[in-house]
N, C-alpha and C positions, 0 to 999 in steps of 0.2 A: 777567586781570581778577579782584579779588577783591571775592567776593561782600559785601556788609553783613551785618555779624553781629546778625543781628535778635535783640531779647529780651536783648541781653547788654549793653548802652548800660551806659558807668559813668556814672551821673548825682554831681554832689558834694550830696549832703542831710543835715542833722542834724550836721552837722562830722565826717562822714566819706566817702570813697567808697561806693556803695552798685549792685549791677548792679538790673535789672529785677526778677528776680527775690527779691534780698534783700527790696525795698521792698514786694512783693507780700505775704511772709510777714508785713511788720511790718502792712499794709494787713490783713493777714488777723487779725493776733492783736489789731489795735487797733478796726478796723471797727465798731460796734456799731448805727450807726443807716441800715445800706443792709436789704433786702430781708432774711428768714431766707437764703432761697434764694440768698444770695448768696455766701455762705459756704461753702454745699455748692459755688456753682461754682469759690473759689477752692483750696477742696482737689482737687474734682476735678482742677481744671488742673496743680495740681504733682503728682500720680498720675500721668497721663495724659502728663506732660513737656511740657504747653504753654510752662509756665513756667519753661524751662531751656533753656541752650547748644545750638543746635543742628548737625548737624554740620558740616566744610566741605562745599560743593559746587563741583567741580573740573571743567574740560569735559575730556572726553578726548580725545586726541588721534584723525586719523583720522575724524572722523564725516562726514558729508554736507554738501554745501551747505546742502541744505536743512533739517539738524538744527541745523545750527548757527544759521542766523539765528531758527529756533523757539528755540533757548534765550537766545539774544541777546535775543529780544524777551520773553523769561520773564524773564530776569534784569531786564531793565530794570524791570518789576512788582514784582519783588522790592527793587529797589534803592529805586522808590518807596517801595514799604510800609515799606522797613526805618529812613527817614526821618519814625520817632514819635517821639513825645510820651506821658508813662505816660498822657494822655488819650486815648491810641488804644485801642480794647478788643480788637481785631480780631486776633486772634497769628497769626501766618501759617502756615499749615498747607499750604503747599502748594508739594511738592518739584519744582525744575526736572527733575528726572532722573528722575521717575518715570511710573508708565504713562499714555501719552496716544494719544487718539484722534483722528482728526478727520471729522465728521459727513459731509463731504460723499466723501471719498475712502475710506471705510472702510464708511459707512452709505446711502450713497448719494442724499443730499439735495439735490436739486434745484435749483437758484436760479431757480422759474420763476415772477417777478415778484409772490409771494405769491397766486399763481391758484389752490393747493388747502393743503388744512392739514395739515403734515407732525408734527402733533404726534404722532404716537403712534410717529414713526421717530425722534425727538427723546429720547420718551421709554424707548424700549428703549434705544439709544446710554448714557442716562445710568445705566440698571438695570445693565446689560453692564457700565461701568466702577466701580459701586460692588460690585456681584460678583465684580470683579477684585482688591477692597481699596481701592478708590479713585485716583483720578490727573485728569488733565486732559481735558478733550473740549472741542476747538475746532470752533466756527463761523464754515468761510469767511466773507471779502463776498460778500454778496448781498440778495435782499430776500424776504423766509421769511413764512409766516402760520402761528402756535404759540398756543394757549392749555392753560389747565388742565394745566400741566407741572410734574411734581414732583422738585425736589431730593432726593439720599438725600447720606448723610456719608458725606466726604471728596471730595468729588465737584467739580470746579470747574470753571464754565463760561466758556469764554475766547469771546469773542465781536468780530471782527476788528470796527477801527476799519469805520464807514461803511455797515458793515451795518443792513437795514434790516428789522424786524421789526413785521408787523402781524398784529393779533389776530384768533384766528376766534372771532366774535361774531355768532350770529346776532339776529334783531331782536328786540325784548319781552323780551329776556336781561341776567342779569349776568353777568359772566366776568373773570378773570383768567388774565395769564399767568404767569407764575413764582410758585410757590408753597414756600416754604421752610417747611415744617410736615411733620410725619409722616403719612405715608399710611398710614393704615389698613383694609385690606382685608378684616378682620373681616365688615364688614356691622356691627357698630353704628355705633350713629348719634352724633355728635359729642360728645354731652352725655353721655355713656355711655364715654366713652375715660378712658386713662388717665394714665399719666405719660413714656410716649413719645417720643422727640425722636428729631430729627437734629443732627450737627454739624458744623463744620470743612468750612463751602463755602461759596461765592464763586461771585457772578455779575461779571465784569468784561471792563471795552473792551482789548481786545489791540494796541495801538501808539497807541490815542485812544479816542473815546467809539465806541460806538454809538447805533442808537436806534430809537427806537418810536414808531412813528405808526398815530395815530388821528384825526388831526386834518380827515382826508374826512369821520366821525361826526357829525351833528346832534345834539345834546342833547335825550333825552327822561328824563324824570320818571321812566319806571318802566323804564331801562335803568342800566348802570352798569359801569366799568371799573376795575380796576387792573392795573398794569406791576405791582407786585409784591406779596403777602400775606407777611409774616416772623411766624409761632405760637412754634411748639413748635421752636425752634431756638438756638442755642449755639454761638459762634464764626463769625461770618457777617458778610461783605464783600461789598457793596455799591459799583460803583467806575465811574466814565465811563459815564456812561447820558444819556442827552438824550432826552425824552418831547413830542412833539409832539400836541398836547391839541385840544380844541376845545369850554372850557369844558363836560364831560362829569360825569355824576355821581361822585363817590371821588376820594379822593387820587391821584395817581400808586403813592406805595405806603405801605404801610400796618404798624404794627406793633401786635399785638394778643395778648390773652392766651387760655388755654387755657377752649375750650369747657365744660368739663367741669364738671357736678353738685356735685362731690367739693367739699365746704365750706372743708375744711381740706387748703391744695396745701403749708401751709410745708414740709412733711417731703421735698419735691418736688425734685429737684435744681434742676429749674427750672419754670416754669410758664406762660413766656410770653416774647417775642423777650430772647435773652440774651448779651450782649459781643458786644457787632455794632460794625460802622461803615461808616458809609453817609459815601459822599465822590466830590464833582468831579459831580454830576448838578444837571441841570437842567429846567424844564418853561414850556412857552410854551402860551398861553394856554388858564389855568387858572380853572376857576371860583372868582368871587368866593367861593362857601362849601366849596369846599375850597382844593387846591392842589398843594403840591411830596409833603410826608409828612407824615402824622396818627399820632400816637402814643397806643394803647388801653390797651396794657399791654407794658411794656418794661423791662428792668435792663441797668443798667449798657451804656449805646450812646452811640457820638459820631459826630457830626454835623459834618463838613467842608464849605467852598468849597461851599455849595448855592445855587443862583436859582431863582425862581423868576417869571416875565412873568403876573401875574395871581393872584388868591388869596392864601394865607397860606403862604410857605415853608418853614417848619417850625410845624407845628403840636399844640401838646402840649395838646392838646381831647380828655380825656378821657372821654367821652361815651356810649362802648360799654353797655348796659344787660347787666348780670350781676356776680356774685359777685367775681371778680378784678379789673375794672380799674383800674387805676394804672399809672404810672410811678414807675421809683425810681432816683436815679446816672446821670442823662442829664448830658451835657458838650456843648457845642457850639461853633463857630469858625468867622467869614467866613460869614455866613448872607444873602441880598442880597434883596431885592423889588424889582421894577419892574414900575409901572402894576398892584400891587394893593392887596390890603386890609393889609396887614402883613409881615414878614422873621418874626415871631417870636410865636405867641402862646400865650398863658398860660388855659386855661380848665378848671377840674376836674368842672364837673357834681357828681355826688354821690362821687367819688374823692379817697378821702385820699391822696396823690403823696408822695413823698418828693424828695429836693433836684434843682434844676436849676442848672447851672453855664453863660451864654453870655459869649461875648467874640469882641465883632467881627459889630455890626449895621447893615447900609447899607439904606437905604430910599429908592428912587426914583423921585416920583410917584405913591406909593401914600398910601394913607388915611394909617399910623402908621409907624415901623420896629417901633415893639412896642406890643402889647395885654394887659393883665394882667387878668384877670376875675375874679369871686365865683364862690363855689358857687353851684349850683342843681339841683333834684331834677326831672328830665324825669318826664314823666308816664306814661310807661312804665315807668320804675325804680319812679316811686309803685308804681304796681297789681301789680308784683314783690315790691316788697318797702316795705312802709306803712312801717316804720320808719327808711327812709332821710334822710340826711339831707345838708345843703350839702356838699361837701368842698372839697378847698385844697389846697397845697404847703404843703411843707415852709417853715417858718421858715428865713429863711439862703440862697434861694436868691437867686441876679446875674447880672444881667446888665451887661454891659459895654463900652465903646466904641460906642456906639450914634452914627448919624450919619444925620439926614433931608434928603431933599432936596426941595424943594417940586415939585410938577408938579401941572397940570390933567389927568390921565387918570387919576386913584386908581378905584380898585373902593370906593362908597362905600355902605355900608349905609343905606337911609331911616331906622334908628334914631337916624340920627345930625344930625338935622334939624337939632336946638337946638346941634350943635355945630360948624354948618357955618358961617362966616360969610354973613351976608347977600348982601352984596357980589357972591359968587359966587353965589349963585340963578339967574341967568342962565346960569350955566355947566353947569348938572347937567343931563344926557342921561339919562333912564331906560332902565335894559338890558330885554332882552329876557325876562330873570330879572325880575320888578318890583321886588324887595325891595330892588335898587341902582342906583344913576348911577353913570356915567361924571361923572367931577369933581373936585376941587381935594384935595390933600392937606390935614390937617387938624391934626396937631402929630407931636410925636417919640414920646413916650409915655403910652401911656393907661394909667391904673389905676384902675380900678374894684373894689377889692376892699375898699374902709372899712374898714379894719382886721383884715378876718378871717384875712388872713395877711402876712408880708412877705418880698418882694423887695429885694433892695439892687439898688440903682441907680447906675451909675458912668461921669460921665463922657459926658454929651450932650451934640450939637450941631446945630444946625439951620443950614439955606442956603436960602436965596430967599425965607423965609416974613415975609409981611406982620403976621399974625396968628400969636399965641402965641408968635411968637419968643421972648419972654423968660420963656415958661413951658414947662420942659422934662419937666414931667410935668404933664400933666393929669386933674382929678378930676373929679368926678359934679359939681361946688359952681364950677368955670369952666368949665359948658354954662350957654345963657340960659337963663331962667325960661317956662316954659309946658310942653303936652304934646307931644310928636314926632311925632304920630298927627293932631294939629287941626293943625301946621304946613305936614307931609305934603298933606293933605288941602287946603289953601289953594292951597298950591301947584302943584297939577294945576289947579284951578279958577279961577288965575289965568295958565294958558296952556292950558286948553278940551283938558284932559285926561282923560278919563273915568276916574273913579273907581270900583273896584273893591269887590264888595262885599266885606265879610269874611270871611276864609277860617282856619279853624283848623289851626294848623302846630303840627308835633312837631319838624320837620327842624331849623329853624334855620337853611337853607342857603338 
């Protein structure tokens, strides 16, 4: 069987043959408008050999039953990944042939129905293989309880189809589990760190997804989850995960930039989640004001085949209050919503973003397939820093193929009163969250941004809809005339709804 020669693809561009890495260097010497730091990660990579031939991998003869169907099923991984697109960012850095573990026969992990928290047998297993230089450490099926568990580089976590991992979270807590960021054991404190990273590791399903449930959790206000935090890291895969939610505080998983003081990070090789790709995950019932992934601060990542049952499936809401957040060189592809608020949305807060590239947006029964929004300066970011101001994207970003389908179960925000058609008033359930109904899908695309930036648009289509069918993007100027808040308000009190009094939000969730 011969392996895909990953990274070496002769693509035909520019009227010539060209491999991966020719186009890199010209990416590299033509690039001018991606992140500084983005620069450093492309020289890094061709230093480092990301960006070059890798060698054959050959099975030897002789090995085990049991080695072999391990590399069989490695290879199969490999075979996947090695089926990119230059929009893949993710380089594969990870040798079938070299050291591997497995947690349960080597470290002695338990499968006993997630009854105690094995995380810190979790977490030596993965210190021991980064010690070693790095390699593989699988995790039988079974059903495990892990939080607070830190990746180090080159370190990749195979994670057998059908395995079932639940979080130890005790109550009045926030927690996550997998954490892809540098641990720091200094004793300083976040804001105090420096330029630090890990790289070249992967959390992925070994023959299918896995997954994570939380979905026994009742949703409180001052609790909160995520399946994954991605900081201070560089080459990271993200791959068959399935999150079973139970409209809880957070994303599923999150990407966000570096804590730290330091004003000036360009000098920084990196500063915040960097050439990742997250692909083939999903998450079922997800809160209307989150969802699948929230993007805080990110370069250069893509985004494959994501659903997400509830909320916004990719969410490029850059919101985080501090110094670095942005996005810059996000790409995305096959992005899908069902029964929530959006597939795709667009919101910068006070973050000047750099470009987003999607193609291939399905929306089913949710509010929109895409939401595009203005700047706006949280009240937090105010009293940080007074001279803040709206931010945006970049000019030039698109989105593409976009395709809604009507349904009565959207996640539908009260803001969207005056945009709701009448007709359906009948039909909107208020959640348990008050701030939305359960209710009618509402058009394909929203854009809200009056000119302060632009998205190119390409290529919508709508099914089932009575209303706005023949308006494929909708503006501030086609919602009716009056206030959202006196309409709201009607409307409880003309089904003997008790009216809440007002309460001041920062969330937005």
């Amino acid at each position: 069987m011969r392996m895909a020669r990953k990274n070496y693809t002769t693509i035909k561009t520019m009227g010539k043959s060209s491999t991966i890495w020719q186009i890199g260097k010209r990416m590299f010497r033509s690039n001018k408008n991606c992140h500084p730091g983005c620069q450093n990660t492309m020289r890094n990579h061709t230093r480092q050999g990301i960006l070059k031939k890798p060698p054959n991998t050959n099975i030897k003869q002789g090995e085990s039953i049991m080695k072999l169907t391990l590399i069989l099923g490695l290879m199969t991984l490999t075979l996947i990944s090695g089926v990119t697109t230059v929009s893949a960012r993710y380089q594969e850095a990870m040798d079938t042939n070299s050291f591997v573990q497995d947690l349960k026969s080597d470290y002695g992990l338990v499968d006993d129905d997630a009854k105690t928290n094995q995380s810190a047998l979790l977490q030596k297993a993965i210190n021991d293989v980064a010690a070693a230089g790095g390699g593989r450490l699988i995790i039988p099926k079974g059903t495990y309880r892990f939080a607070k568990v830190y990746l180090k580089s080159n370190v990749h976590l195979l994670i057998e189809k059908d395995t079932v991992i639940k979080p130890y979270w005790p109550e009045g807590t926030k927690t996550v589990i997998f954490i892809l960021d540098y641990e720091d054991t200094s004793g300083r404190g976040p804001k105090q760190r420096g330029n630090e990273f890990i790289e070249n590791v992967s959390i992925r399903g070994l023959g299918g997804r896995f997954i994570v449930d939380y979905s026994d959790r009742e949703r409180r206000e001052e609790e909160g989850i995520r399946t994954v935090l991605c900081r201070m890291v560089r080459n990271f895969l993200i791959s068959d995960l399935d999150i079973k939610d139970n409209f809880t505080v957070y994303c599923g998983l999150t990407m966000t930039p570096t804590r730290s003081r330091n004003e000036n990070v360009k000098h920084w090789e990196i500063s915040r989640a960097t050439d990742g790709t997250i692909r083939n995950c999903r998450i079922f019932n997800a809160s209307p004001g989150y969802g699948l992934v929230q993007l805080h601060g990110a370069q250069s990542l893509h985004f494959e085949d994501l659903y997400a049952k509830g909320g916004v499936t990719l969410r490029l809401e850059t919101g985080a209050v501090g110094d670095h957040t942005a996005v810059y060189d996000i790409t995305a592809r096959n992005i899908t919503s069902e029964n929530g608020r959006c597939a795709v949305m667009l919101g910068p807060h006070s973050a000047n973003n750099g470009l987003v590239h999607v193609d291939g947006v399905t929306s089913q029964s949710s509010t929109y397939a895409v939401t595009i929004g203005r700047g706006n300066v949280k009240k937090a970011e105010q009293a940080r820093n007074p001279d803040a101001k709206p931010g945006r994207f970049a000019d030039g970003c698109s989105i593409k193929n976009i395709h809604a389908i009507f349904g009565k179960d959207a996640q539908v925000k009260t803001h969207e009163m005056m945009n709701i058609p009448e007709e359906y008033y009948d039909d909107l359930r208020l959640r348990k969250v008050t701030k939305f109904f359960d209710g009618p899908s509402i058009g394909a695309v929203k854009d809200y941004t009056n000119g302060t930036y632009r998205v190119d648009i390409e290529n919508v289509t709508l099914e089932g809809f009575k209303y706005n069918a023949d308006k494929k993007i909708l503006t501030p100027e086609d919602a009716r005339p009056g206030k959202w808040g006196q309409a709201l308000r009607k409307w409880k009190a003309d089904r003997g709804i008790p009216i809440e009094p007002r309460r001041a939000s920062n969330s937005g969730k």
